[in-house]
N, C-alpha and C positions, 0 to 999 in steps of 0.2 A: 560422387565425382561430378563436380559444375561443368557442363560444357556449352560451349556458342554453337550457334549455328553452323560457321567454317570447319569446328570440329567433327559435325556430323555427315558436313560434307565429303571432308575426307574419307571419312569410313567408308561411306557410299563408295570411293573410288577406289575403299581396297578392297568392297566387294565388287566391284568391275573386275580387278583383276582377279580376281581368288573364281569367280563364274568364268572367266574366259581361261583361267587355265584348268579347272574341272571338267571342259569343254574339250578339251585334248586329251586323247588315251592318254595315258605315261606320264600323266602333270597331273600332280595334287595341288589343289585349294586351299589344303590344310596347311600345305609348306607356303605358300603367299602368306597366313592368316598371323603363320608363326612367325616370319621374318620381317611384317610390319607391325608387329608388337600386340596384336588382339587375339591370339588363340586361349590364353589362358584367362582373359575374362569372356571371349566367345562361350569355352566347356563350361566354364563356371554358370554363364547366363542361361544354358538351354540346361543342364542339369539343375536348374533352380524351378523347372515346371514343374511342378508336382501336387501334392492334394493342398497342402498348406498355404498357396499360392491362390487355389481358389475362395480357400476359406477369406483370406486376406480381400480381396474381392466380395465376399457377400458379407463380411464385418464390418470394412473399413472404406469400403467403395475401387470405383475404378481408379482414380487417381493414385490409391497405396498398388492399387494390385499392379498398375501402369509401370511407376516406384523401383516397386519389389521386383516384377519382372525385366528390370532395364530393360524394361520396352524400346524405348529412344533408339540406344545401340541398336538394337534386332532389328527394328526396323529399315534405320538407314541400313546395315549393312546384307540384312536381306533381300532389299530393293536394286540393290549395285547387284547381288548374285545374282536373280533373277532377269532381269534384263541383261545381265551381259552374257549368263549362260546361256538364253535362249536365244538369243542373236548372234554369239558368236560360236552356235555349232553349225551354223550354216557355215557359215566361215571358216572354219576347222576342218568342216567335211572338205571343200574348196581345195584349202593349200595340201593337206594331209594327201588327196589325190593326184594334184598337178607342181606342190612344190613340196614334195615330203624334205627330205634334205635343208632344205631351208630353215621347215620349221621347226623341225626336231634340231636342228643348229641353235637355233635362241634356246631354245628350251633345254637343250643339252646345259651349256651355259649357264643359264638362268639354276641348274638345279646344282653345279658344282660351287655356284658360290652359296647357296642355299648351305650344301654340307659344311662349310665354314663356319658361316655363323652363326647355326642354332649348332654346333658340335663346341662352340666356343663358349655356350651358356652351362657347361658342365663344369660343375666349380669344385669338382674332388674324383681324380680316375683310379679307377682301382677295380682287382678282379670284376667282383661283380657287375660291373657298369660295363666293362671290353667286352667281358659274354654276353652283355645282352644289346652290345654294340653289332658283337659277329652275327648274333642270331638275328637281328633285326633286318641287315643285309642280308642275311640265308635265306629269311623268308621273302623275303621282297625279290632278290634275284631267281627264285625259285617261281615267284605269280609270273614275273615278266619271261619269262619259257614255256608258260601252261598255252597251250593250244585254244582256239577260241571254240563254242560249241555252236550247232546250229540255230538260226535264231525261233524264238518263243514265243508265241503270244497269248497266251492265255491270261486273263486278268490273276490268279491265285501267283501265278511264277511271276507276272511284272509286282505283284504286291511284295515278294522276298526279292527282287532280284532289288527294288530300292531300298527295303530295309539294310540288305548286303553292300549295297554300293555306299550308302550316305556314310556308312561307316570308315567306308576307306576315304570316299572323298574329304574326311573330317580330321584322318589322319595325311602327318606328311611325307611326306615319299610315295603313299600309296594310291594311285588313282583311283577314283570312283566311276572315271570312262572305260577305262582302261578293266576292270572290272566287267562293270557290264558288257564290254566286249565279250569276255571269258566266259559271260554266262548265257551271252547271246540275245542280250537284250540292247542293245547298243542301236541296231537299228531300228527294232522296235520303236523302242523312244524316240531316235530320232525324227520319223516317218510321222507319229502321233503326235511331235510338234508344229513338223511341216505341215499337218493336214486339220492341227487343231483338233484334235482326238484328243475331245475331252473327261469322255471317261475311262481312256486308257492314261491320261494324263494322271488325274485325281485318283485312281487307283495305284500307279507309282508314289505317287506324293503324301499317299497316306501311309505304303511303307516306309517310306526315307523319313515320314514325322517320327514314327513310332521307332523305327532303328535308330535314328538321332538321339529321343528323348533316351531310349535305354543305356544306348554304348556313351554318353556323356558322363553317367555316374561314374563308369567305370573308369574314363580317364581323369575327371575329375580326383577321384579318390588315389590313381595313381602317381599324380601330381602331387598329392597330399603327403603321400606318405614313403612315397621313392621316386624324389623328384629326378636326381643325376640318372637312376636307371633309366628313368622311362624317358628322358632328352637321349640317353646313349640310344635305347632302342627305334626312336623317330628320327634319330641321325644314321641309324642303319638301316631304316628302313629308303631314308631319300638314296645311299650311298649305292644302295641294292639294286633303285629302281634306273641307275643311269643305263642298268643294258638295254632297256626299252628305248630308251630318247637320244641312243647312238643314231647320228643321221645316216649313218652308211649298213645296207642290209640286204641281206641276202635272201627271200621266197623260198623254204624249202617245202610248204606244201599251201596249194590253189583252192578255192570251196568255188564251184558254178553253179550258177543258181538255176531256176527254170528259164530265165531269161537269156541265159549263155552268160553274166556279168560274171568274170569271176576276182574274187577277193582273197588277201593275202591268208593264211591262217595260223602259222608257224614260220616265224622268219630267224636271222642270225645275222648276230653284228661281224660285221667283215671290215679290215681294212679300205680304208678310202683306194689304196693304190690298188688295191683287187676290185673296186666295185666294177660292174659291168656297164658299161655308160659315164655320161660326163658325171664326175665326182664332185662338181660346182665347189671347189675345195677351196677356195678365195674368199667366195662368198661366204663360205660354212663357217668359215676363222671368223670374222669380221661381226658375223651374227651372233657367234658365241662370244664374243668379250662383249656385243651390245646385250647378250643375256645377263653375263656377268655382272654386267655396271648397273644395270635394273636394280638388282637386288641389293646393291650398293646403295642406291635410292631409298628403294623400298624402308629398308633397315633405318637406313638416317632419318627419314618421317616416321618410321616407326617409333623413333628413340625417342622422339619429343614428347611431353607430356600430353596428351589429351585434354 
């Protein structure tokens, strides 16, 4: 596939978004990557490293291996991840703390029209594809009630907690923050970005390479050969994950830390009319249709040919 320049700029800006909402517990990357038209040559690209890949490389030179690996793609859209996840979880941490409501409002949004229209790419419904629509939301409503655990730092547990995360973050509906929250590595990370903890860094990153390269075959091949199932099951799984990105929530259990900070750990979506405090419920509306209409964007540049 010929691309210009402009075309890789774009990518670059869908990995801005797809890094700024893997930045957010409850918001997958994967779901941005699917709704502006690059996840299934994204799986296709990172499931293409492998041994033959090198060989192509010491046969043929860098240029086939460049080629073969649609380098170009990864590149540009590796570099939008990277810079936008790493600067906008400071960002994330910000609002999540002083505007939670707000931002779980867009992202609320942002994920109900997400279910739209990758659930629209399902081109034959039938048992098998509803079961594994129901089960995809079972599982996914089922992570977003799992309690988060205390945080980790050992380098062997930050080495599986990114193998664990990149996975989810790769699929849609299911966050890879929102994860490590659960496994308690969420601040870890975060703390080692802020302090440039470098080889608490590169010890993450070399799980999420290694989790990346493996769990790509598997969607890959899932793609290949039960493609409506496996849309039904990433359409159950965003469907699942809206109980986390309800902006209205209840604290039913506190973690303090040695410091006295204490943090949410087990919370529940309540009616906005029940919430305890101003319900910013004007605002909330407002954010969610400007979530909505994103993805209405997003999609329509998506649909263009590259």
């Amino acid at each position: 596939m010929q691309r210009r320049l402009t075309d890789y700029l774009i990518i670059s800006f869908k990995g801005l978004a797809m890094g700024a909402a893997d930045a957010v517990p409850g918001v997958s990357g994967g779901t941005i990557a699917f709704i502006s038209g690059i996840y299934e040559e994204l799986i296709s690209s990172i499931s293409n490293i492998n041994i033959s890949l090198f060989k192509t490389l010491f046969s043929k030179g860098p240029i086939a291996f460049w080629t073969q690996l649609n380098g170009n793609f990864l590149l540009a859209l590796a570099l939008g991840i990277i810079i936008s996840f790493v600067s906008f979880m400071k960002l994330a941490k910000y609002l999540l703390e002083n505007h939670p409501i707000l931002i779980w409002s867009f992202f609320f949004g942002l994920i109900v029209a997400s279910i739209y229209f990758i659930g629209k790419q399902i081109s034959k419904w039938n048992i098998p594809v509803v079961v594994a629509l129901t089960i995809g939301a079972g599982i996914a409503f089922y992570i977003t009630r799992l309690p988060a655990l205390s945080t980790n730092e050992s380098p062997l547990f930050l080495f599986f907690a990114g193998a664990i995360a990149i996975c989810a973050m790769i699929l849609p509906g299911i966050s890879g923050s929102f994860i490590l929250i659960i496994l308690g590595a969420y601040k870890a990370l975060s703390d080692a970005i802020h302090d440039m903890d470098i080889k608490k860094i590169l010890i993450f990153a070399s799980g999420a390479i290694i989790g990346l390269l493996s769990f790509s075959h598997v969607l890959k091949w899932l793609f290949k050969h039960y493609h409506n199932i496996t849309l039904a099951l990433l359409t159950g799984f965003i469907f699942g994950s809206l109980n986390k990105v309800w902006p209205w929530k209840e604290t039913i259990t506190w973690h303090t830390n040695s410091k006295g900070i204490k943090t949410p750990i087990l919370q529940e979506s309540i009616s906005p009319l029940s919430f305890n405090g101003e319900n910013q419920l004007l605002f909330a509306i407002i954010l969610i249709i400007i979530g909505f209409l994103t993805i209405f964007i997003l999609e329509k540049v998506g649909s263009k040919k590259q």
